[in-house]
N, C-alpha and C positions, 0 to 999 in steps of 0.2 A: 561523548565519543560515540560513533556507530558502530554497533555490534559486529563481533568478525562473523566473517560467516562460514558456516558449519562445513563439512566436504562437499554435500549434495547443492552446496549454492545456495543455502536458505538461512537467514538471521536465526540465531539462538531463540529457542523458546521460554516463556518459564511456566509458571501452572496454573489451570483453568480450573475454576470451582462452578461444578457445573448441579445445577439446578431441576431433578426432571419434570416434566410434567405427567401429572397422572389421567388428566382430561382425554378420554379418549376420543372426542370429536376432532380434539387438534390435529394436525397436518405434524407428524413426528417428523420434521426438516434435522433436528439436535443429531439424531444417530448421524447422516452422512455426514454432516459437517464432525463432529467429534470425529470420526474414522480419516475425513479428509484431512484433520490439522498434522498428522502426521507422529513418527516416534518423540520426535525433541520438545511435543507437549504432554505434559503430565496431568492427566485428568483426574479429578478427587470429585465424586459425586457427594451432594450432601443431601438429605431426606429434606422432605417439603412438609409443611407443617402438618396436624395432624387433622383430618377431613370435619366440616364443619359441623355434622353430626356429629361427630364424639364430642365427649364431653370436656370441655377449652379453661386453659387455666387463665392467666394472661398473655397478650403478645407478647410482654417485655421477656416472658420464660419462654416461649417457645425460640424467640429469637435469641437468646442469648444462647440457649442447646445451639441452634442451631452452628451460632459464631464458636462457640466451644468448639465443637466437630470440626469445623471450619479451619481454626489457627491451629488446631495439635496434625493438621497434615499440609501447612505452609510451612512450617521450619524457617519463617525468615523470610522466602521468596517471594520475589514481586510474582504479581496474579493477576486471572481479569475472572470475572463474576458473568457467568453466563445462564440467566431464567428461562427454562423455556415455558414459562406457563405464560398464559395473556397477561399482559400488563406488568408483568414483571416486581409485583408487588413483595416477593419473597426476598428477590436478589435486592432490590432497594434495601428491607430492612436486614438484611443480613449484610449490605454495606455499610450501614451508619453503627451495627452492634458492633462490627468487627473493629471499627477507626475508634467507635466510644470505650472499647476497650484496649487501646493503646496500639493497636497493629498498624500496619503500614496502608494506606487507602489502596484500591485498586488500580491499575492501570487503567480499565476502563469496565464500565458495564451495560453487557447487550442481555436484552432482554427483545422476547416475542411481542412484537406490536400487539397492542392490545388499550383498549380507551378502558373506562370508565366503566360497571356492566350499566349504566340508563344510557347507553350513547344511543343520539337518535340519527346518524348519518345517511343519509338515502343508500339505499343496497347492501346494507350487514345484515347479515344473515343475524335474522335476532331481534333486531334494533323495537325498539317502545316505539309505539306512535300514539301513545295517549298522553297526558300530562301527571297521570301519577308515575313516581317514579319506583324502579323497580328493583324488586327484593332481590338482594346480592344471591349468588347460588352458589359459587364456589370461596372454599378455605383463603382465600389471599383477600378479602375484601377487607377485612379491619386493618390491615397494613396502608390502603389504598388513599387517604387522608390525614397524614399525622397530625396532632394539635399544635404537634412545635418544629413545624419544615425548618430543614438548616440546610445550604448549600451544600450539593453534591460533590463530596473530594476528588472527583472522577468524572471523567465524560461520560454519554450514552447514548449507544445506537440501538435504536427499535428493527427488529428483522420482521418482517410482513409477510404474512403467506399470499400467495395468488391470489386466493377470494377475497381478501383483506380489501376494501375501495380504497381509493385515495385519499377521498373526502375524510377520512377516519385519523390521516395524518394527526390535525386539528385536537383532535379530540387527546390524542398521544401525547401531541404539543403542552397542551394544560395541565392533563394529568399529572406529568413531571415537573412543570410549572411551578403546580401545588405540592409538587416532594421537593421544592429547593432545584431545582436543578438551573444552574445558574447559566448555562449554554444552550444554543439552540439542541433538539436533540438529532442527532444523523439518521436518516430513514435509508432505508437497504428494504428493497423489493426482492424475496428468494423466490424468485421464481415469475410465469408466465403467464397470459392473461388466460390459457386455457388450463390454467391450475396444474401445469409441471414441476416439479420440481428438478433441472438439468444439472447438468455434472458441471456446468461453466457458474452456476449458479451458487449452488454445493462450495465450487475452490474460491470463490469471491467472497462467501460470509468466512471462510477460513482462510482466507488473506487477509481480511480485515481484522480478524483474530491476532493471527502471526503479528498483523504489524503494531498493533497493541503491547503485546507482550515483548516485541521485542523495544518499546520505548517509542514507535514512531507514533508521529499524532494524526488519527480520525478523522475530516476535518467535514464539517455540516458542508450539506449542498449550499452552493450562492456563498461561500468563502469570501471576502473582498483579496484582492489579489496585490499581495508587499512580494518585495524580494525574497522573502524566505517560503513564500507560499508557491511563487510561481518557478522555482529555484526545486522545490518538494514536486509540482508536476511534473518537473520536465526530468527529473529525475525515474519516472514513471517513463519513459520512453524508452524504449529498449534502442539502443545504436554500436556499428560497430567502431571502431579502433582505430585510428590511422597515425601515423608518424607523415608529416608533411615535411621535405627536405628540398635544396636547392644550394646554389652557391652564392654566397653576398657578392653583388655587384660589384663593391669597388674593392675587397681585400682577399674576394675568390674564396674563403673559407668555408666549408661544409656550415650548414645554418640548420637549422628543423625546432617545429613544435610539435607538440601532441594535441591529436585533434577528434572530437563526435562528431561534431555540426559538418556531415561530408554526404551528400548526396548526388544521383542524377539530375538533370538540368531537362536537357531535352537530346534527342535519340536523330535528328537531324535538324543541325548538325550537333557530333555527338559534344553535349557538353557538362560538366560535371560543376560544384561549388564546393567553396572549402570555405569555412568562415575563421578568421584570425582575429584574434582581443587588440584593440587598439590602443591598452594599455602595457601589451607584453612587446618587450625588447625583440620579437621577432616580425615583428607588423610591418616596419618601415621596409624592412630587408624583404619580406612574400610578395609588398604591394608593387614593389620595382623591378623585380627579378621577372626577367623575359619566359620562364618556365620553370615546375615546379614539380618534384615525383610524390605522389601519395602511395605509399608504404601498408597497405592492410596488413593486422598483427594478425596473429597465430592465436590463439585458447593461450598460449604458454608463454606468451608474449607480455603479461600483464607489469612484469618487469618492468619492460623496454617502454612500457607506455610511461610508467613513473616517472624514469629516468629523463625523458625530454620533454615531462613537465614540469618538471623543476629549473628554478631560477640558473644554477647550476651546472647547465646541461652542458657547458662546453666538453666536459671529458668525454660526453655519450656522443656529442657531435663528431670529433675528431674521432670515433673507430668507426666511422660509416664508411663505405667503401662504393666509390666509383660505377656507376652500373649505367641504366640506360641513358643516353643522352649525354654522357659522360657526368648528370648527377649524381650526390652522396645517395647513398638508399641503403634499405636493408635485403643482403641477400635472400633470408630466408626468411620475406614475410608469406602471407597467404596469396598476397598479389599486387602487383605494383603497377601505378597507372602512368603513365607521363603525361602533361598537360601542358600546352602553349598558356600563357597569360591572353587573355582578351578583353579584360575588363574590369574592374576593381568598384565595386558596387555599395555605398555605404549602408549599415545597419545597425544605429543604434548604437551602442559601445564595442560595436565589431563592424569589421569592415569582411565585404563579402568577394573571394575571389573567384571570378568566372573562368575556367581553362578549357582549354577545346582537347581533345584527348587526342595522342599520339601514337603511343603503344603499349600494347597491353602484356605482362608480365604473370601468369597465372602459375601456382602451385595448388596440390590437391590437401589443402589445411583449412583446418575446422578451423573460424575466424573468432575472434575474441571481442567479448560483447560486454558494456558498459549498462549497468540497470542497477538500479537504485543504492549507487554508491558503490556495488561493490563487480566483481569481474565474472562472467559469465559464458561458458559456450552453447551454442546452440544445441538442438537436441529435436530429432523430427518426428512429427506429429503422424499420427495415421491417417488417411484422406476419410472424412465421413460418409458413410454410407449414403447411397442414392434416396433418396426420398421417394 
């Protein structure tokens, strides 16, 4: 089932076990993104091993403290495992300690792009270009090659800072490779090739948070595309709302479905599309019918969208009441279009209907918006400052 969603329109969170980093050359990206995920994530930091000058007991103790700390502040709850040190070698093993000691795997683990320290990629800042390879510098390197890799319970996305190359991808790729990670791993670029770190940037690694934690899946660049994957993008599309209405041909009855796929056509002459499933009982009846009203819902309207898309809908069709053109419609949607039929276009498991617009019905209502499964109003942006 997908999570309901909270008042402010945002899938339930559950808790981040956040990793920090002490390296002060890194790019601290962790603070905005931790402030961006918002109140409904609950952040539990947990100490990073202790610096490799001190004097080291084994990993298996360091990691085990660590997953101790770790499970006495999950209580149960699903999580995701966020490193920010390079390479991410902490939050790996503080994954496998926490599953080896009966707890529930992570939803996912992001960790700071980060290779190998001998990586020799053209443009790291760093990189060897000799053939001896080079002495580890920081605490997370004994973590960096287990003797006994086990598939990763969890997926994992590498978050890259600006300076990070491309080329170094690769290097990422392996590295997890060699810890078991049994999927390709997702790269996420924070930031800009002149090394910004922006606020669009910031709300993307904390939406790919959010969507973690609330159960949705991650999904690596180059995906191959099934019905559930391209069913998951389009669901990424923000659209609004329509109840499409008319009256059946031959028995005169109020008819309507509930409709996303509704856009502009072209602005001369004005023409708009509605597309209808070719499988629903209301396709024969749209594709014939000489004219047809689109109904824009209201924010408060999320009801009325349910109602005529359900198999069911004849009780919601019968209180539709007579309006322009003498079609069923909703009086008090956001705004009502009338359209002539002009063409019936096929598409695949839907047919596409072309209407040439007639009259226009406007009310001053925030419109109700369809986004990732659940119901949405718009909300306006401030224009950006001039450059």
């Amino acid at each position: 089932m997908n999570p309901q969603p909270t008042e402010d329109g945002e899938p339930p969170a559950g808790k981040l076990l956040w990793i920090p980093c002490r390296d002060e050359t890194v790019p601290h990206i962790c603070r905005p993104v931790l402030d961006a995920l918002g109140a409904g994530t609950e952040i539990l930091a947990v100490p990073a091993p202790r610096d490799h000058d001190e004097p080291r007991t084994t990993a298996g103790e360091d990691t085990d403290a660590l997953a101790a700390r770790a499970a006495s502040g999950l209580d149960g709850a699903h999580y995701a495992v966020y490193d920010c040190a390079p390479g991410g070698a902490t939050g790996y093993a503080l994954t496998r300690a926490l599953v080896a000691a009966g707890h529930r795997s992570p939803r996912h683990l992001f960790v700071s792009a980060g290779p190998s320290a001998d990586c020799r990629c053209p443009g790291r800042a760093g990189a060897v270009d000799t053939a001896e390879p080079r002495k580890p510098r920081d605490s997370y390197r004994p973590y960096a090659r287990p003797a006994d890799p086990v598939p990763l319970p969890c997926p994992v996305t590498a978050i890259a800072d600006p300076r990070q190359p491309a080329a170094c991808e690769r290097c990422t790729d392996a590295l997890w490779a060699g810890r078991g990670a049994a999927a390709p791993v997702t790269h996420l670029r924070a930031g800009t090739a002149d090394q910004r770190l922006g606020e669009s940037h910031v709300r993307r690694v904390a939406g790919r948070m959010r969507a973690a934690l609330a159960g949705e899946p991650v999904r690596p660049a180059g995906t191959p595309v099934t019905r559930e994957v391209f069913r998951e993008a389009m669901s990424r599309v923000a659209a609004p709302v329509s109840v499409v209405t008319t009256l059946g041909p031959e028995d005169g009855r109020p008819r309507a479905f509930t409709a996303s796929a509704m856009c502009s056509l072209s602005e001369e002459p004005q023409l708009l599309l509605v597309c209808v499933n070719r499988a629903g009982r209301a396709h024969d009846v749209f594709t014939a019918a000489d004219r047809f009203l689109i109904n824009v819902l209201t924010h408060e309207q999320a009801g009325v969208a349910l109602a005529f898309a359900r198999h069911d809908r004849a009780r919601a069709e019968a209180e539709l009441v007579p309006l322009e053109g003498g079609l069923p419609g909703l009086f008090d949607a956001s705004a009502r279009l009338l359209c002539a039929r002009v063409d019936v276009l096929p598409g695949g498991d839907h047919s596409i209907l072309v209407g040439r617009l007639e009259t226009v019905t406007l009310l001053d209502e925030t419109p109700l918006i369809h986004y990732r499964r659940n119901w949405h109003h718009p909300v306006a942006v401030p224009a950006p400052p001039s450059p």
